[in-house]
C-alpha positions in Angstrom: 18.5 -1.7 -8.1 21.4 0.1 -6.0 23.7 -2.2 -4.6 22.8 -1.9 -0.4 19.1 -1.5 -1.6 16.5 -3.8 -0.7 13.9 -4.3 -3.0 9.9 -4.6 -2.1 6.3 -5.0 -3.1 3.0 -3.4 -1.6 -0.5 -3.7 -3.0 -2.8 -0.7 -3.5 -5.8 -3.4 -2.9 -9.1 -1.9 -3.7 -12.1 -3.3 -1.9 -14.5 -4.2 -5.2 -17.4 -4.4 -2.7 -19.4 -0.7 -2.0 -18.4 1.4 -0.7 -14.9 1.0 -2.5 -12.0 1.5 0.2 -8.2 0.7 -0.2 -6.8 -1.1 2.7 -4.3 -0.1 5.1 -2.5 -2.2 8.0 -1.2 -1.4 11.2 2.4 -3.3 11.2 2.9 -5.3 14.5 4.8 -3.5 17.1 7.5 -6.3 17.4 8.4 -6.2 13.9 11.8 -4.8 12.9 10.8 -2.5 9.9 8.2 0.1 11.0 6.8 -1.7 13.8 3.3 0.0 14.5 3.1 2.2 11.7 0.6 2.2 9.4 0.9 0.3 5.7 -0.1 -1.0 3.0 -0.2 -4.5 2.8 3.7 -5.5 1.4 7.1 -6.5 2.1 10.3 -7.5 1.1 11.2 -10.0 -1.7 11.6 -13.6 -0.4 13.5 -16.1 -2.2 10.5 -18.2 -2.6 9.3 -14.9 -5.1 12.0 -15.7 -7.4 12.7 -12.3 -8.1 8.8 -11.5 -9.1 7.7 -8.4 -7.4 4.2 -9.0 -8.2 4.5 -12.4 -6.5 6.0 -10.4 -3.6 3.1 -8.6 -3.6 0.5 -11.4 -3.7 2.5 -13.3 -1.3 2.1 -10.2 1.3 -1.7 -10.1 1.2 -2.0 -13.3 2.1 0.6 -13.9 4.6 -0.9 -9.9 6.4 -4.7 -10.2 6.2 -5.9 -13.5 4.6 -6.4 -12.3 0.7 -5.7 -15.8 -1.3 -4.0 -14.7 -4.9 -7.6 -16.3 -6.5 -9.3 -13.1 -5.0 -7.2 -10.5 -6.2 -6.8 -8.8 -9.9 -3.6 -6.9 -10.8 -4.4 -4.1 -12.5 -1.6 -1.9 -12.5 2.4 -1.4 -11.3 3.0 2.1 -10.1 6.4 3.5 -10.6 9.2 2.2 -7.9 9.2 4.3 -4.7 13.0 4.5 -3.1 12.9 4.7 0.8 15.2 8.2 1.6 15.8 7.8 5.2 15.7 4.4 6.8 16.0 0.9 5.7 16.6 1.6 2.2 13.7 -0.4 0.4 13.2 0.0 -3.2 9.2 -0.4 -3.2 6.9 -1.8 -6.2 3.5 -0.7 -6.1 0.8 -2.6 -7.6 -2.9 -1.3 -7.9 -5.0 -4.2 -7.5 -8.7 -5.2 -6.7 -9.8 -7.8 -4.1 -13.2 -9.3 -4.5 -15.1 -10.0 -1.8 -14.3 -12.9 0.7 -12.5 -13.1 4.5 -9.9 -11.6 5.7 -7.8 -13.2 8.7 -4.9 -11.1 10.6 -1.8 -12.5 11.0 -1.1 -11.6 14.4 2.8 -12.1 13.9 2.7 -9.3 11.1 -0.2 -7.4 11.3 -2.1 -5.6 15.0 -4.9 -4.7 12.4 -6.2 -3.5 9.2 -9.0 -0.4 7.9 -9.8 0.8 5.2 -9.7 4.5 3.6 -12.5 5.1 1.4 -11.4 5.4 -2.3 -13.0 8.7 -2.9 -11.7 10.0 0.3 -8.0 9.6 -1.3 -9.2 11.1 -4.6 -10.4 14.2 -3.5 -7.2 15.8 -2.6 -7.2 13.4 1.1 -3.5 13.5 0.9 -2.0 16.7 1.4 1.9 18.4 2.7 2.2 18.4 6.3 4.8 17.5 8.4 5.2 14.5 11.2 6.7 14.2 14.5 9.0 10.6 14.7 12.4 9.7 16.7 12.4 13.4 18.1 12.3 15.0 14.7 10.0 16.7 12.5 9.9 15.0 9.0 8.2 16.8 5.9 5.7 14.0 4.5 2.7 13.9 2.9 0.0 12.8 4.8 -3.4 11.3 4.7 -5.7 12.0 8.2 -8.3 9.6 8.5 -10.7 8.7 11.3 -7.5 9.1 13.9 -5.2 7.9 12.0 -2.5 9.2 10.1 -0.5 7.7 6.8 2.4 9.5 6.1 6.3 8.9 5.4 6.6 6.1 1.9 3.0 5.2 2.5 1.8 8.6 1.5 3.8 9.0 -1.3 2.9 6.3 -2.9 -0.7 7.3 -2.3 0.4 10.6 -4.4 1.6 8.5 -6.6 -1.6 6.6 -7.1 -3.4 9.6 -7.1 -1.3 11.2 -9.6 -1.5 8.6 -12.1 -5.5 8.3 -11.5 -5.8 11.5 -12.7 -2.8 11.8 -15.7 -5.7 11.8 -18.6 -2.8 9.9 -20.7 -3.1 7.2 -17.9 -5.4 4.0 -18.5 -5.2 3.3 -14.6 -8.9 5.2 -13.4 -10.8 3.4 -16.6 -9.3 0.4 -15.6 -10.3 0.3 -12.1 -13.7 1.9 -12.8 -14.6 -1.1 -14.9 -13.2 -3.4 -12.6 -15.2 -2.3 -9.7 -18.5 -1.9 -11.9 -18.5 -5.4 -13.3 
């Protein structure tokens, strides 16, 4: 890690119940990193992580939307994802799948949650375009769904995702296909 960087975890968290979605959350508006945008479920490291960014990860999901650590199967840790522009988080993504059970919304964290469905980020969903924030236009990818719109990190990691699902050298789709069929 850069010294000044801060480091992070998100999950990619794959709904194993049909039809197959990854959720996204809609950060609070009072929060002081990307209040209101929309997320994957993550955060920064805590001490209590000791250092474990799949911890971090774990931790997140259940402190955002409810998922307990018993629910959830790691399947995968995408490549790191530096923040260019603003708070200057180093982000871990892991690819995981969340069997079936509640979901409760911290209200402190999280004003709500969705999900995109997994074959709609597949098929080419995220795509260039460019996004209107603070008074300037940003260059982003960008993934338009039912209203809403992913972009900034988000989106790249999606790309990143994406772009691993589909490296034939990659283990990552077979995987997640054999997670989500057993």
């Amino acid at each position: 890690m850069v010294e000044g960087r801060r480091r992070a975890a998100v999950s990619i968290a794959i709904i194993a119940s049909p039809p197959h979605g990854i959720l996204f959350v809609e950060r609070a508006s009072h929060l002081r990193d990307h209040p209101g945008q929309i997320a994957l479920p993550g955060g920064g490291v805590d001490p209590e992580d000791g250092d474990d960014l799949q911890r971090t990860a774990l931790r997140e999901l259940r402190e955002e939307v409810g998922i307990e650590p018993e629910r959830v199967t790691v399947l995968a840790q995408l490549p790191v994802v530096s923040q260019r522009r603003a708070n200057n988080f180093d982000v871990a993504p892991f690819v995981v799948v969340v069997a079936p059970g509640p979901f409760t919304i911290d209200g402190t964290e999280t004003a709500g949650m969705f999900t995109v469905p997994l074959a709609t980020i597949l098929s080419d969903g995220v795509r260039d375009g460019r996004v209107e924030y603070g008074g300037i236009t940003i260059d982003s990818p960008v993934l338009d769904h039912e209203g809403r719109r992913v972009w900034g990190l988000t989106a790249h990691i999606l790309r990143s995702f994406v772009a691993r699902w589909n490296d034939e050298s990659s283990d990552l789709r077979a995987l997640v296909e054999a997670r989500l069929s057993g």
